[in-house]
Chimera marker file (.cmm) of the C-alpha trace (Angstrom):
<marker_set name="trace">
<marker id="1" x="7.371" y="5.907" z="23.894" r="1" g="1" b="0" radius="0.5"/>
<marker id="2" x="9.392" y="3.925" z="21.444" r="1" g="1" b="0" radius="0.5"/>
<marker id="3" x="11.948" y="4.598" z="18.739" r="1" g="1" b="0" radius="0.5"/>
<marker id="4" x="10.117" y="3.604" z="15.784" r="1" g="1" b="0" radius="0.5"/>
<marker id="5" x="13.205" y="3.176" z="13.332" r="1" g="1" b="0" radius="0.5"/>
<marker id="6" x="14.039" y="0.191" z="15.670" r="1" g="1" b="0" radius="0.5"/>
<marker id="7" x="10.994" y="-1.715" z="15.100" r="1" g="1" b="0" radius="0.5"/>
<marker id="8" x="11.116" y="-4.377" z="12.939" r="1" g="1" b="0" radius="0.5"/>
<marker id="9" x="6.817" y="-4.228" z="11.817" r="1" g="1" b="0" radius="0.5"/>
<marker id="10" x="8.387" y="-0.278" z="10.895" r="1" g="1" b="0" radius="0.5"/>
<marker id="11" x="11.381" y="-1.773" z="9.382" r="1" g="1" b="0" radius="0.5"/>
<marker id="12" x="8.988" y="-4.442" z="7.287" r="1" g="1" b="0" radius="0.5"/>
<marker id="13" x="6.228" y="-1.769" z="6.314" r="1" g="1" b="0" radius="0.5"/>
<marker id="14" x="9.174" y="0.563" z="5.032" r="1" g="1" b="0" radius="0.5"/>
<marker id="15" x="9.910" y="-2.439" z="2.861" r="1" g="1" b="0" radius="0.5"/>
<marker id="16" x="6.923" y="-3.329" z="1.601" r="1" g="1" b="0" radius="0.5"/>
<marker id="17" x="6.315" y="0.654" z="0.737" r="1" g="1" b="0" radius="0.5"/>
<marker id="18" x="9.587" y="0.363" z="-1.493" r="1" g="1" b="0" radius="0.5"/>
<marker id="19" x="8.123" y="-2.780" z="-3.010" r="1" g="1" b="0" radius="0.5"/>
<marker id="20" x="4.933" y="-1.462" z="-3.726" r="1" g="1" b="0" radius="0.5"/>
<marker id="21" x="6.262" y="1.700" z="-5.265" r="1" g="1" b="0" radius="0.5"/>
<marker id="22" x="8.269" y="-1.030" z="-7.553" r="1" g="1" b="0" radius="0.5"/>
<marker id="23" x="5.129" y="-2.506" z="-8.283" r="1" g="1" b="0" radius="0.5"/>
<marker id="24" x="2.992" y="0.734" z="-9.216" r="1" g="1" b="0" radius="0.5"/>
<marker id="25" x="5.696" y="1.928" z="-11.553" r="1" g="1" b="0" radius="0.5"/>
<marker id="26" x="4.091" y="-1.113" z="-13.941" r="1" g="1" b="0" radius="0.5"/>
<marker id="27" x="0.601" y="0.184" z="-14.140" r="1" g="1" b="0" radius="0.5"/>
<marker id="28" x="-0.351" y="2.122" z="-17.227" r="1" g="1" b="0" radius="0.5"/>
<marker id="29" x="-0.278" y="5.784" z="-17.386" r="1" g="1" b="0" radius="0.5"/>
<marker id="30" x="-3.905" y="5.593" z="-17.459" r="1" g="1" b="0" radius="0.5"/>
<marker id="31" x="-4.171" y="4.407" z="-13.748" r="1" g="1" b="0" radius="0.5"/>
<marker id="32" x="-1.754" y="7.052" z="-12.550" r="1" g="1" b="0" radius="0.5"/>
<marker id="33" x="-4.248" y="8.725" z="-10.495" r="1" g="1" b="0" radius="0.5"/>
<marker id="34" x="-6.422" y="5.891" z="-9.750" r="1" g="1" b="0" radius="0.5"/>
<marker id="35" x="-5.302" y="3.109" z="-8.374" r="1" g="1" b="0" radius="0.5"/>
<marker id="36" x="-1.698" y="3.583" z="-8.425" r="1" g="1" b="0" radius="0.5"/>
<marker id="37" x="-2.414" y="6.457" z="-6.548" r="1" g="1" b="0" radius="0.5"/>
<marker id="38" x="-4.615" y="4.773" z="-4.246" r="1" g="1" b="0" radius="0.5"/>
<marker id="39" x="-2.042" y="1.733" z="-3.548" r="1" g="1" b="0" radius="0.5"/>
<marker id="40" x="0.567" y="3.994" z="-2.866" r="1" g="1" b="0" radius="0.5"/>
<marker id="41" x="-0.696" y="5.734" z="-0.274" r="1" g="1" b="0" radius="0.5"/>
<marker id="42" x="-2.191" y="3.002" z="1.265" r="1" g="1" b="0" radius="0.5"/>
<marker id="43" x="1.341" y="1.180" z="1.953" r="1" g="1" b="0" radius="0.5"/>
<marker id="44" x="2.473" y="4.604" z="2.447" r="1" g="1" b="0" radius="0.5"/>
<marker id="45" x="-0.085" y="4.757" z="5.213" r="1" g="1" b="0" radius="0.5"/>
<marker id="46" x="1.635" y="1.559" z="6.902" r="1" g="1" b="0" radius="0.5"/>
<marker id="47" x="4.810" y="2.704" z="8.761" r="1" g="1" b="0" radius="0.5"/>
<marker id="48" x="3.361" y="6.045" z="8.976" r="1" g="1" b="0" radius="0.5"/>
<marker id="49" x="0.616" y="5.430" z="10.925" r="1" g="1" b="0" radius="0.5"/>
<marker id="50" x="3.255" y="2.878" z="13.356" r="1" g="1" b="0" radius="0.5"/>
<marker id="51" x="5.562" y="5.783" z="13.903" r="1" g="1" b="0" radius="0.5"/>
<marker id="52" x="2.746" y="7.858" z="14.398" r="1" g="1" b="0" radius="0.5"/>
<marker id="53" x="1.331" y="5.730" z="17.239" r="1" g="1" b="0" radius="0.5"/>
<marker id="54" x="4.929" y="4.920" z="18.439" r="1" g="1" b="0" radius="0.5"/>
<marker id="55" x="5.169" y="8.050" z="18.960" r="1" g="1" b="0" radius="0.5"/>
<marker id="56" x="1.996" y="8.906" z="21.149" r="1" g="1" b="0" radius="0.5"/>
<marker id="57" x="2.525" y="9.120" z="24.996" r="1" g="1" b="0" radius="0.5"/>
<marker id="58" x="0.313" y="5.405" z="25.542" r="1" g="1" b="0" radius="0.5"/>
<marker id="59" x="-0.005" y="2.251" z="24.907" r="1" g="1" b="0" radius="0.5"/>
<marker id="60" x="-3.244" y="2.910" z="24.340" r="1" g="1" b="0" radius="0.5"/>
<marker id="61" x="-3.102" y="5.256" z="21.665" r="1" g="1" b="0" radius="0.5"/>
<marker id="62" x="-0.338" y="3.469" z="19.939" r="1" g="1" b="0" radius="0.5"/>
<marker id="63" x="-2.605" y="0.386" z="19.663" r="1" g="1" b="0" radius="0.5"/>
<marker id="64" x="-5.251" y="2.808" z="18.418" r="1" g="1" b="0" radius="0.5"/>
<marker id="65" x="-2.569" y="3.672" z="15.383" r="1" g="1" b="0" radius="0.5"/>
<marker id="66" x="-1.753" y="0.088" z="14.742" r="1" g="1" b="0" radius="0.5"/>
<marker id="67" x="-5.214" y="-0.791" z="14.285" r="1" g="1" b="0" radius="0.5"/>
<marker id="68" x="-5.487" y="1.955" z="11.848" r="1" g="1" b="0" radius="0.5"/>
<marker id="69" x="-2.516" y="0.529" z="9.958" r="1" g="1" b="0" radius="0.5"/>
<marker id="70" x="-3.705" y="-2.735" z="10.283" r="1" g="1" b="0" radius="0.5"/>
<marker id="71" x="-6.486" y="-1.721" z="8.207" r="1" g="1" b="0" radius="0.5"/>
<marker id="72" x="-4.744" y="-0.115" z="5.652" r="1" g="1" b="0" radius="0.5"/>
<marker id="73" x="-2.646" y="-3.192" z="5.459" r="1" g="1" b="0" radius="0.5"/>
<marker id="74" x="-5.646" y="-5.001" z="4.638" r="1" g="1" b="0" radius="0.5"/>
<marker id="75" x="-7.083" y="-2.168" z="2.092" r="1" g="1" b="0" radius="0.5"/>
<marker id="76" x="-3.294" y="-2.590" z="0.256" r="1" g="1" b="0" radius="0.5"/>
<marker id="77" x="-4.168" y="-6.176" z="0.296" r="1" g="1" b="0" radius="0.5"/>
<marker id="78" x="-7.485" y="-5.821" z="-1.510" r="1" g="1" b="0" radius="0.5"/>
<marker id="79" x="-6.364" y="-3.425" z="-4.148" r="1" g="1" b="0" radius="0.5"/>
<marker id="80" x="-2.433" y="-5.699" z="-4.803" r="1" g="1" b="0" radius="0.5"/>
<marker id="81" x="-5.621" y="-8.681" z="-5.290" r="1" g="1" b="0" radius="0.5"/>
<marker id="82" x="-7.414" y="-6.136" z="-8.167" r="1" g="1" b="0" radius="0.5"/>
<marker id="83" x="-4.572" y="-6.040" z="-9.634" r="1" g="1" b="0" radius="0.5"/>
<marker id="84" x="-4.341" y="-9.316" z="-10.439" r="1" g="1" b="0" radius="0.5"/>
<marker id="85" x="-8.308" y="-9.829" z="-10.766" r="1" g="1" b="0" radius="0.5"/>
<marker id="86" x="-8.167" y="-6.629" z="-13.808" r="1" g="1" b="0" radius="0.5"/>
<marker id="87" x="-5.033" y="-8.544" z="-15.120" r="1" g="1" b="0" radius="0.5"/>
<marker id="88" x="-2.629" y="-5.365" z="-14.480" r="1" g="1" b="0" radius="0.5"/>
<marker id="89" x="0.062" y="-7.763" z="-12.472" r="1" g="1" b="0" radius="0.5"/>
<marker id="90" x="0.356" y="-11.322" z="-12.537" r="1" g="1" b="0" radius="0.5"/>
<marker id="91" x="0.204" y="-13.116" z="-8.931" r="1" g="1" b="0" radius="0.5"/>
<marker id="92" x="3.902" y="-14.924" z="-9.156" r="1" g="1" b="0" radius="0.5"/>
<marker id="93" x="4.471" y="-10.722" z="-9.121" r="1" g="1" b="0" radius="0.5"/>
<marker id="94" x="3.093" y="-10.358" z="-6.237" r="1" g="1" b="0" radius="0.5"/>
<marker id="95" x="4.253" y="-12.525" z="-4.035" r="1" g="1" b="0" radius="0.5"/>
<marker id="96" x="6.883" y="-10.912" z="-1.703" r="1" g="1" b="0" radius="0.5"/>
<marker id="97" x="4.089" y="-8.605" z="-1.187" r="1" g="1" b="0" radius="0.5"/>
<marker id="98" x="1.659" y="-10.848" z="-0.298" r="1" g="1" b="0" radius="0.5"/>
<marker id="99" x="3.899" y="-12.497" z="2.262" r="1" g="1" b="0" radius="0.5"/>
<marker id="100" x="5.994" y="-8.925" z="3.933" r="1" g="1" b="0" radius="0.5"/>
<marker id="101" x="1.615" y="-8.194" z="4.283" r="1" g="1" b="0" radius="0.5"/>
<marker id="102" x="1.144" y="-11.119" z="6.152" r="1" g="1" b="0" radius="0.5"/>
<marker id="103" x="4.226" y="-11.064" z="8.513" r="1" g="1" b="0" radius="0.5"/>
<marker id="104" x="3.633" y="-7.183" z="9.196" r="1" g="1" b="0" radius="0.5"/>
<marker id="105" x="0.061" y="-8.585" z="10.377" r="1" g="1" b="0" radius="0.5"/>
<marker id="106" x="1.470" y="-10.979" z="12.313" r="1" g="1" b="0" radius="0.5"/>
<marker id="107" x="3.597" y="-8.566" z="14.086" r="1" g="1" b="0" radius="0.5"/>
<marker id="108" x="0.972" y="-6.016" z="14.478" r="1" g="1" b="0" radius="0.5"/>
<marker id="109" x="-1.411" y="-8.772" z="16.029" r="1" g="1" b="0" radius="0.5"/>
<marker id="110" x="1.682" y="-9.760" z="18.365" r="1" g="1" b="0" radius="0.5"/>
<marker id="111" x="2.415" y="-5.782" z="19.018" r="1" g="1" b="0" radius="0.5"/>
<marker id="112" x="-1.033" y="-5.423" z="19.620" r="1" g="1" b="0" radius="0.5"/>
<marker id="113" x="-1.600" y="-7.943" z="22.458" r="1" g="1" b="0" radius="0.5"/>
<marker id="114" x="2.259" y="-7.206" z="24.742" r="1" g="1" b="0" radius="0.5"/>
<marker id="115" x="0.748" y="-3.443" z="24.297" r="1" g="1" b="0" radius="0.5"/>
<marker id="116" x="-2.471" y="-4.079" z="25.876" r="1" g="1" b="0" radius="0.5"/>
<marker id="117" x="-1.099" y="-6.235" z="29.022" r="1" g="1" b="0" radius="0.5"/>
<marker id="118" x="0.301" y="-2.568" z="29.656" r="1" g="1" b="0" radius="0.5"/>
<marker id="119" x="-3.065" y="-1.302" z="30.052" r="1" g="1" b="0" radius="0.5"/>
<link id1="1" id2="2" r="1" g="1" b="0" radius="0.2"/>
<link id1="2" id2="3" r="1" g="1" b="0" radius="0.2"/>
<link id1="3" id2="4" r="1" g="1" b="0" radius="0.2"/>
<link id1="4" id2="5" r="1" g="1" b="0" radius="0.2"/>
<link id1="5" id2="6" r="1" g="1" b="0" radius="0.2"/>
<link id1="6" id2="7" r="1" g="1" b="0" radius="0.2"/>
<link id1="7" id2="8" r="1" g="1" b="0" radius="0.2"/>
<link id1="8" id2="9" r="1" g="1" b="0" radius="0.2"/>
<link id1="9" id2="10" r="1" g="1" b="0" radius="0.2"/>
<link id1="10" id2="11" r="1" g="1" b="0" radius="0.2"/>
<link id1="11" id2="12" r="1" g="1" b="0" radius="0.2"/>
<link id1="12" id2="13" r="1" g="1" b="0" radius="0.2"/>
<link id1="13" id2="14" r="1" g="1" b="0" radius="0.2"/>
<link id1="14" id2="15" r="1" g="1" b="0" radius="0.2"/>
<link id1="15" id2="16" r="1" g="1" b="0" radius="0.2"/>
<link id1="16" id2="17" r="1" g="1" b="0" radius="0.2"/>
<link id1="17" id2="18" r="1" g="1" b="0" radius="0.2"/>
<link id1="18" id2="19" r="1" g="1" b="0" radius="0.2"/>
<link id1="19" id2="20" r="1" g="1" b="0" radius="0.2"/>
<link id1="20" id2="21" r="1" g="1" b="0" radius="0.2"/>
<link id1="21" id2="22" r="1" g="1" b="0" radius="0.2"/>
<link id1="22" id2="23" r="1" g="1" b="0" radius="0.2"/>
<link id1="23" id2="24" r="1" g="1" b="0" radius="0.2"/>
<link id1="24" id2="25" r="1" g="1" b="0" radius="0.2"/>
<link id1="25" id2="26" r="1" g="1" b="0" radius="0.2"/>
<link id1="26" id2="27" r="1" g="1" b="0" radius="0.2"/>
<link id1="27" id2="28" r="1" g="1" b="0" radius="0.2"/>
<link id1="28" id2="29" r="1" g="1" b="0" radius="0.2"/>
<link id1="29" id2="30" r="1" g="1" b="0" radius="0.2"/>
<link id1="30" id2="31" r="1" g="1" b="0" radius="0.2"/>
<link id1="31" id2="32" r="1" g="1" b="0" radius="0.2"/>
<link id1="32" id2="33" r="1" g="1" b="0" radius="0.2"/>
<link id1="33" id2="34" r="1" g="1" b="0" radius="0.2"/>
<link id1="34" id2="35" r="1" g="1" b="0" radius="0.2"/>
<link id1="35" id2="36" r="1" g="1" b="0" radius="0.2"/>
<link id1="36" id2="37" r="1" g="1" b="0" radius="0.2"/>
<link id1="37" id2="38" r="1" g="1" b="0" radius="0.2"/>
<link id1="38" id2="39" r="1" g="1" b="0" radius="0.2"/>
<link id1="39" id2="40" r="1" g="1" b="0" radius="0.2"/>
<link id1="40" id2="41" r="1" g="1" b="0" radius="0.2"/>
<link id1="41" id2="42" r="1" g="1" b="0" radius="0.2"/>
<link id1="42" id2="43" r="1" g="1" b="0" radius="0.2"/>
<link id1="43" id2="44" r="1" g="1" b="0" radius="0.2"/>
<link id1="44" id2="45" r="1" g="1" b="0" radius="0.2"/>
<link id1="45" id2="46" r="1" g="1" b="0" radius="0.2"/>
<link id1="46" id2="47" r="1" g="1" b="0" radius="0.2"/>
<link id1="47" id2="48" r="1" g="1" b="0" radius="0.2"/>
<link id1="48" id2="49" r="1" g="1" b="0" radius="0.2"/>
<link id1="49" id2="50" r="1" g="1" b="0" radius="0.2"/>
<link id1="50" id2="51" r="1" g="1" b="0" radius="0.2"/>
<link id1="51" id2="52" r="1" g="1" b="0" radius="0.2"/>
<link id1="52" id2="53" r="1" g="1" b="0" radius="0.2"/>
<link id1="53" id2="54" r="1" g="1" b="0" radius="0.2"/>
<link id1="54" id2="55" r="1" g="1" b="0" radius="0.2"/>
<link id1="55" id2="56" r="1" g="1" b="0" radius="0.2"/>
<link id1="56" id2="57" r="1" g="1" b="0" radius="0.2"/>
<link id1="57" id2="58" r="1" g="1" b="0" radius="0.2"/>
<link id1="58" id2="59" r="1" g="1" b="0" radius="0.2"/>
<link id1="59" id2="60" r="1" g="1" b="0" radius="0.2"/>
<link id1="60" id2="61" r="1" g="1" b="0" radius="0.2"/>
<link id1="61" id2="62" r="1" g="1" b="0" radius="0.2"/>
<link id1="62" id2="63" r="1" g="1" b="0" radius="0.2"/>
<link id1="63" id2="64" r="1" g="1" b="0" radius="0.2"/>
<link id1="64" id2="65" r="1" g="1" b="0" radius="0.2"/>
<link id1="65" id2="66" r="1" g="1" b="0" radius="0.2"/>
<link id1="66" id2="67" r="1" g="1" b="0" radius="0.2"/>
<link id1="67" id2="68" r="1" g="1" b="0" radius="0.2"/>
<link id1="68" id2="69" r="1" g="1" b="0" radius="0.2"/>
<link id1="69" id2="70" r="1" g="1" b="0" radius="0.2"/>
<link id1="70" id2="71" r="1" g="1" b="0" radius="0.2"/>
<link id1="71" id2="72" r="1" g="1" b="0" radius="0.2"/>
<link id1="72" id2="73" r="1" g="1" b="0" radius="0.2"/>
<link id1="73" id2="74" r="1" g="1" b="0" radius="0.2"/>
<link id1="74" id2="75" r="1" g="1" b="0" radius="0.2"/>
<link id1="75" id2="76" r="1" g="1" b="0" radius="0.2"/>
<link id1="76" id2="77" r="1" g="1" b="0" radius="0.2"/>
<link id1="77" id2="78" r="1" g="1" b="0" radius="0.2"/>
<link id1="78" id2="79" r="1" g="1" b="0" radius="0.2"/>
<link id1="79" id2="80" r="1" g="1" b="0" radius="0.2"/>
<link id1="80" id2="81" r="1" g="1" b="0" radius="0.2"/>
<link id1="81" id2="82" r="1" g="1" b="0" radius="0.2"/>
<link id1="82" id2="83" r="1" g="1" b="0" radius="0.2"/>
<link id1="83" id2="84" r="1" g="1" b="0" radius="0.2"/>
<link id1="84" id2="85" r="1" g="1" b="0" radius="0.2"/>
<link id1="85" id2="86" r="1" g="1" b="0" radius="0.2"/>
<link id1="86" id2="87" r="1" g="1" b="0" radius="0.2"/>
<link id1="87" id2="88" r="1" g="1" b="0" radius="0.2"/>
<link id1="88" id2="89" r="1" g="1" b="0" radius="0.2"/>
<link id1="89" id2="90" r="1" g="1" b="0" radius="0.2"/>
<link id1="90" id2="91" r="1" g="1" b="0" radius="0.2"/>
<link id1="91" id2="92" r="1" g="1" b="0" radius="0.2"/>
<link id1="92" id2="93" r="1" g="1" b="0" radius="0.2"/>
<link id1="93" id2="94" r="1" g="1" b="0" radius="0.2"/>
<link id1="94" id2="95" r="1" g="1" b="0" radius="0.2"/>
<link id1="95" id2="96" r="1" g="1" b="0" radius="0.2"/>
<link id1="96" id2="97" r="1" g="1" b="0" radius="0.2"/>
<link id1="97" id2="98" r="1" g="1" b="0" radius="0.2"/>
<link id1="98" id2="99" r="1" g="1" b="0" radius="0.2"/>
<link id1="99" id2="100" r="1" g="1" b="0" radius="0.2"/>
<link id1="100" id2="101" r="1" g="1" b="0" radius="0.2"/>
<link id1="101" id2="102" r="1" g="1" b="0" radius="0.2"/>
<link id1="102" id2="103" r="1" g="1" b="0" radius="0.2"/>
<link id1="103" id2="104" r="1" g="1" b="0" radius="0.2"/>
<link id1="104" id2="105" r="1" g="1" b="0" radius="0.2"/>
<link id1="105" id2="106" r="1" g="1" b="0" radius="0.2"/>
<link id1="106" id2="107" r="1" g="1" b="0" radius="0.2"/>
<link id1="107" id2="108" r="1" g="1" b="0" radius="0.2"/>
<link id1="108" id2="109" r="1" g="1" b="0" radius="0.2"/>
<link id1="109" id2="110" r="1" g="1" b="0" radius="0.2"/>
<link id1="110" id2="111" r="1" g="1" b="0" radius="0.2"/>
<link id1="111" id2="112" r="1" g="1" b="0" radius="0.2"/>
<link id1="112" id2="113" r="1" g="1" b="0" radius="0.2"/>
<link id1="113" id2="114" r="1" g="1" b="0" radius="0.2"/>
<link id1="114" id2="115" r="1" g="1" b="0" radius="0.2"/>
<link id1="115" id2="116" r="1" g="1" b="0" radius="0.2"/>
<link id1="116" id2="117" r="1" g="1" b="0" radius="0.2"/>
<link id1="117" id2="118" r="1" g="1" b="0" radius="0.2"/>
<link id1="118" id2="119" r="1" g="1" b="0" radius="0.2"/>
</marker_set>
């Protein structure tokens, strides 16, 4: 259907990913398989999920995929937000993060609604 590596929300997740990954290597040791483990594979979860659904044979299902990665955008969101809330990262930290989520959103949301008017 499409060629995921040329869409920019794939492009942005695979950024945010690398960020996050930049991020996690801060945590203590003792968080290793706890939430830096969960954060991870939540951003991880991202572009996957968009290539997965770019990949599908419908509009249809590839909305189904963006909605899942939609909501692992916003799980990533609530766990980069515990960070700061447990005192692990400070905010000012966080920011690129914060603002590649909202933009992927954004793009998802727009994604979302052109792939539906080819329903």
């Amino acid at each position: 259907m499409h060629q995921f590596k040329e869409l920019k929300i794939w492009q942005k997740a695979m950024e945010l990913v690398k960020e996050v990954y930049l991020i996690t290597k801060q945590l203590p040791t003792s968080e290793q398989f706890g939430l830096t483990s969960q954060i991870n594979r939540c951003a991880v979860s991202i572009p996957s999920n968009i290539a997965e659904g770019a990949g599908r044979n419908s509009p249809k299902d590839f909305i189904r995929f963006l909605s899942i990665a939609r909501g692992s955008a916003s799980e990533l969101e609530t766990q980069l937000l515990l960070l700061v809330e447990l005192d692990l990262i400070k905010t000012e930290n966080l920011i690129r993060h914060f603002e590649l989520l909202e933009e992927i959103q954004k793009m998802n949301h727009s994604l979302q609604s052109h792939l539906k008017t080819k329903i």
